[in-house]
N, C-alpha and C positions, 0 to 999 in steps of 0.2 A: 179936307179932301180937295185933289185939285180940280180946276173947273177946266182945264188945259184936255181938249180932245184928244181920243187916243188915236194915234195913224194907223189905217190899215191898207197894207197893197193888194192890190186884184192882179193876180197872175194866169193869164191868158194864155193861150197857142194850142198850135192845132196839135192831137194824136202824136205821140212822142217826140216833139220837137225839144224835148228837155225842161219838161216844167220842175219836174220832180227831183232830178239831177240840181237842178240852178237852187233852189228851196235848203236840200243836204248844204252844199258848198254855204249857204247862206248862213244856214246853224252853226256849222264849224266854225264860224270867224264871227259870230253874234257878237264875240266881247261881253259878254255876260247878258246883255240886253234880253231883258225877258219877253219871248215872243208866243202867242200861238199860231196855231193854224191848223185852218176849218180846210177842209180835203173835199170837191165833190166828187165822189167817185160815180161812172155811166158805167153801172152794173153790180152787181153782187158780192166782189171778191174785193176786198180793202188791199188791193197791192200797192198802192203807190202808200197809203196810210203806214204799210208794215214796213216798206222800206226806208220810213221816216224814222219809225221806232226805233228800228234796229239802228241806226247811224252810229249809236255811243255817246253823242252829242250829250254834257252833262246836263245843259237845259232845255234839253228835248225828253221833257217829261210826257209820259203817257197821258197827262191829264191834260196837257198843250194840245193835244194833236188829237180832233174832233173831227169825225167823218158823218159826211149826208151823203149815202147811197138811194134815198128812196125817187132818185132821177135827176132831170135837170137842177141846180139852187134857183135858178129864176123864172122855177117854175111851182116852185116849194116854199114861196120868200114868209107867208104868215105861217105854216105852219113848223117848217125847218129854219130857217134863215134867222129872220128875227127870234125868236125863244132862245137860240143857238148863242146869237151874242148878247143878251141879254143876259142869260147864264153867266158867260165870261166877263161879263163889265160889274155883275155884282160880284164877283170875286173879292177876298178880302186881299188880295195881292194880284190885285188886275194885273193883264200883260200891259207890256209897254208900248209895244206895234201887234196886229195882227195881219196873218197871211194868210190870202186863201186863194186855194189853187181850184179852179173850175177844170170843170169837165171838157173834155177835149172840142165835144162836141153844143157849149154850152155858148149862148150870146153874153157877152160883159155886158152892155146898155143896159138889159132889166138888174141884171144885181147891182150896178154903180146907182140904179133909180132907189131900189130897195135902200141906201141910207139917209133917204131925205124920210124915210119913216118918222114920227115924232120920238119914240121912245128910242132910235138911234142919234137922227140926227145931232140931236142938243149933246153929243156925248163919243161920237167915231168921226171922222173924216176920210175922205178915201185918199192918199198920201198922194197916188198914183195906181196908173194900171201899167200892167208891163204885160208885152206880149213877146211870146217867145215863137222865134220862127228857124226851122230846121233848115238852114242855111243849102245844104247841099240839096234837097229835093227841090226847093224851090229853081236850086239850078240847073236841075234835072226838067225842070216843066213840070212838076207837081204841084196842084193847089196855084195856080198862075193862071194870067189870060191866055190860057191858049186855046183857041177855039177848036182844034182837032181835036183835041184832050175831051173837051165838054161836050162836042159832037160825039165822041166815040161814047162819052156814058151815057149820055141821052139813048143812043141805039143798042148800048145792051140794058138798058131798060127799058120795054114798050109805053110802060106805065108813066114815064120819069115826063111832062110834058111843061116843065118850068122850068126857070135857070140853073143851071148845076147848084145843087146847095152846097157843096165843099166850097165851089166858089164865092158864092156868097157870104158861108161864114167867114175865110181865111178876110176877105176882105173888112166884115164887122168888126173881127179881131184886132185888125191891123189902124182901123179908123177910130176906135176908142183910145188906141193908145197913147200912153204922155214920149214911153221907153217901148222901142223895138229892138230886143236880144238879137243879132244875127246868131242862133248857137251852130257848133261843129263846123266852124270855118277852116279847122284842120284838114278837114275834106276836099275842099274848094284848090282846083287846080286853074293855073294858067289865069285868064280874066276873069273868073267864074266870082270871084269877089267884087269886084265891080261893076259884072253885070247884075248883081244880085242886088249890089247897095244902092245901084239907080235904078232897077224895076221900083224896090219900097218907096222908097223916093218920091216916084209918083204916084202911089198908094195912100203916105202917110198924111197926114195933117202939119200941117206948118207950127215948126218950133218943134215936133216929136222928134225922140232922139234916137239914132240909130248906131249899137253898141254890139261890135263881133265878140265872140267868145270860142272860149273852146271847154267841151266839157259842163258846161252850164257857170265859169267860174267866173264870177266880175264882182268887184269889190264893193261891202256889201253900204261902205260910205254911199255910193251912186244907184244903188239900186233902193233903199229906204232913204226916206227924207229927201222924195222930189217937191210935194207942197203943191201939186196938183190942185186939191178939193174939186175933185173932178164931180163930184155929187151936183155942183152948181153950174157945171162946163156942159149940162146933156144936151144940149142945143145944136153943139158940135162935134155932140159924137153919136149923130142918129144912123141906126141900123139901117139896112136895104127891107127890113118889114115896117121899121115906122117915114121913110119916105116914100113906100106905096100906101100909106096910110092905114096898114095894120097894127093893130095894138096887139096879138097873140104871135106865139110863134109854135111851132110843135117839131117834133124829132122822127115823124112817119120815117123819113128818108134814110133813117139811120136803122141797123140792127146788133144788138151786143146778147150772146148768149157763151155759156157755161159747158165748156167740157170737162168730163171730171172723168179720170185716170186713176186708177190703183196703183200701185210701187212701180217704177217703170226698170226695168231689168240692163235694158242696154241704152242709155244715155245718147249716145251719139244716134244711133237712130229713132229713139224722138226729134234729136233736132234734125237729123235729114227728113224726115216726117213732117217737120212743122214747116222747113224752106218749102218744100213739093207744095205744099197745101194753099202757103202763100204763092207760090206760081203760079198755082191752077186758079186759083178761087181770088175774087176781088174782096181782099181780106186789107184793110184798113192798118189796122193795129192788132195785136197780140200779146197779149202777156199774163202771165202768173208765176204760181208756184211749184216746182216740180221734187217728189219724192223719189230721190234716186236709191235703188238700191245700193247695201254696202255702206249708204255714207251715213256721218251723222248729222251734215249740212243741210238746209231747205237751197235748193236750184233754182234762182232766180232766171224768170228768160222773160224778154222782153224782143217785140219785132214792130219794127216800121218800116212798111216794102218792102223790100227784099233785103234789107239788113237785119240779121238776125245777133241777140248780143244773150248771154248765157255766166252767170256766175255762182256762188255760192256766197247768199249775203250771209248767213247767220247759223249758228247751231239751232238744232230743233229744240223746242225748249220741253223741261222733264213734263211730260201730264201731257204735252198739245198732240191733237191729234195730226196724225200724217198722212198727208193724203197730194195729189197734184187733180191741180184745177188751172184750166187754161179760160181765159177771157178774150172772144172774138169778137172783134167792133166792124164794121164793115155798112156797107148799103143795103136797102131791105131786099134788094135780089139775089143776096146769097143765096147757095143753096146749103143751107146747115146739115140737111142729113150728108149729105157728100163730105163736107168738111169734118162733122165729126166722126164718119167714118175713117176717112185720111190719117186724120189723128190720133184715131184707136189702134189705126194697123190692121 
């Protein structure tokens, strides 16, 4: 047996910045390298899990791809986290790297703490963490210092009386990392690439690297085997809760609930449904599964602000049941009955 640590990346970034996208493109070009990955999905519905599945990928076995839905991973580290990889290290054909994509709205700091565990440590290293940042919103003014930005959420929330927490995660995100993804640079008009690669700039930590993309696609030489062991680096990559000297963190700020839809009749007005909704309503992210009448496909949609992206990944499989479930992530001032009203029609 070899006594040779196994690598694992932490994949970072805020609410559809393309984690899941960057992960697929990964698979496909593994080279046979046998990989898992642990998925934390913020809420109920395994979407990003099932569009792992479906990829095709011959080494993207069902039995690779482990999902924690019961909340944060770094909040779940003894009762989910460790037993998780502990499972996969006894393996009699352990993977070779492991990959785990956190929750949109999750801190990297405690899970990169999580493998100084004993029964991990002597046995994982964390390769790297890579954060993935939605290139164009950032150049939009989303998740960025802007202070009108964070003034305006503070005041439609009475309640909101601390720093914007979007802010303050995109930032944790960004200061853990070894690899900062610019993804969807395809978007990025005029200087918008350059002012975007000098805001990070002065975000990042010295020596982090900052890599555009498009589509989530970067060669997967450069994205595994950076050699981080960032497990022994936390000193320099302390959170905005353990430099006000908090050890907890909690997800109050956030709210992710479940709308579920019977056969939907007319497609396109769902998705004019779902734009309206994100309009009206400070709706984060979006995404599930939708059962379209007539087809035999499951309707993949996924929304980040007002970009709404809509496909059919896969045939329904024989026996599964069909059904459409929508996942809304947003702040805890939604108003949910209004939104899932909107969306029922």
């Amino acid at each position: 047996m070899s006594t040779e640590k196994i690598p694992a990346t932490v994949i970072t970034g805020f609410l559809g910045a393309g984690k899941t996208t960057l992960i697929r493109n990964m698979l496909e070009n593994a080279q046979g390298r046998r990989i898992a990955l642990i998925i934390n999905e913020f809420g109920d519905v395994g979407v990003d899990g099932e569009i792992l599945r479906s990829c095709g990928v011959e080494n993207c076995r069902d039995e690779d791809v482990i999902e924690l839905a019961n909340g944060c991973i770094c909040c779940t580290v003894a009762d989910d986290f460790v037993p998780t990889m502990r499972k996969l290290l006894d393996r009699k054909d352990p993977p070779q790297h492991i990959v785990i994509e956190t929750s949109g709205l999750a801190l990297p700091q405690p899970l990169v703490r999580a493998f100084n565990w004993p029964e991990i440590k002597s046995r994982v290293t964390v390769d790297g963490v890579v954060t993935v940042v939605d290139a164009k919103a950032l150049a939009e003014g989303r998740f960025a210092d802007d202070e009108d930005a964070v003034q305006a959420q503070r005041e439609a929330d009475p309640n909101l009386d601390h720093e914007n927490p979007i802010e303050e995660l995109f930032e944790d995100q960004l200061n853990c990392a070894d690899m900062v993804i610019l993804n969807k640079i395809d978007l990025l008009v005029g200087d918008e690439h350059e002012a975007v690669t000098g805001e990070l700039r002065q975000k990042v930590r010295a020596g982090t690297r900052l890599v555009p993309a498009r589509h989530g696609q970067i060669d997967v030489a450069a994205l595994l085997g950076v050699g981080a062991s960032a497990e022994d680096d936390l000193h320099n990559r302390r959170s905005h809760h353990e430099m006000e000297g908090e050890e907890q963190h909690d997800h109050d700020d956030f709210v992710t609930f479940i709308v579920t839809l019977g056969e939907v009749d007319d497609r396109a007005a769902l998705l004019s449904r779902i734009e309206n909704t994100i309009a009206r309503h400070d709706i984060l992210r979006l995404k599930g599964f939708v059962d379209a009448k007539g087809s035999p496909s499951r309707l993949l949609v996924q929304a980040v602000g007002p970009r709404l992206n809509s496909y059919f990944d896969r045939p329904w499989k024989a026996g599964e049941a069909r059904s459409t479930q929508l996942v809304v992530i947003g702040e805890k001032h939604m108003d949910r009955e209004a939104i899932t009203a909107m969306l029922r029609g």
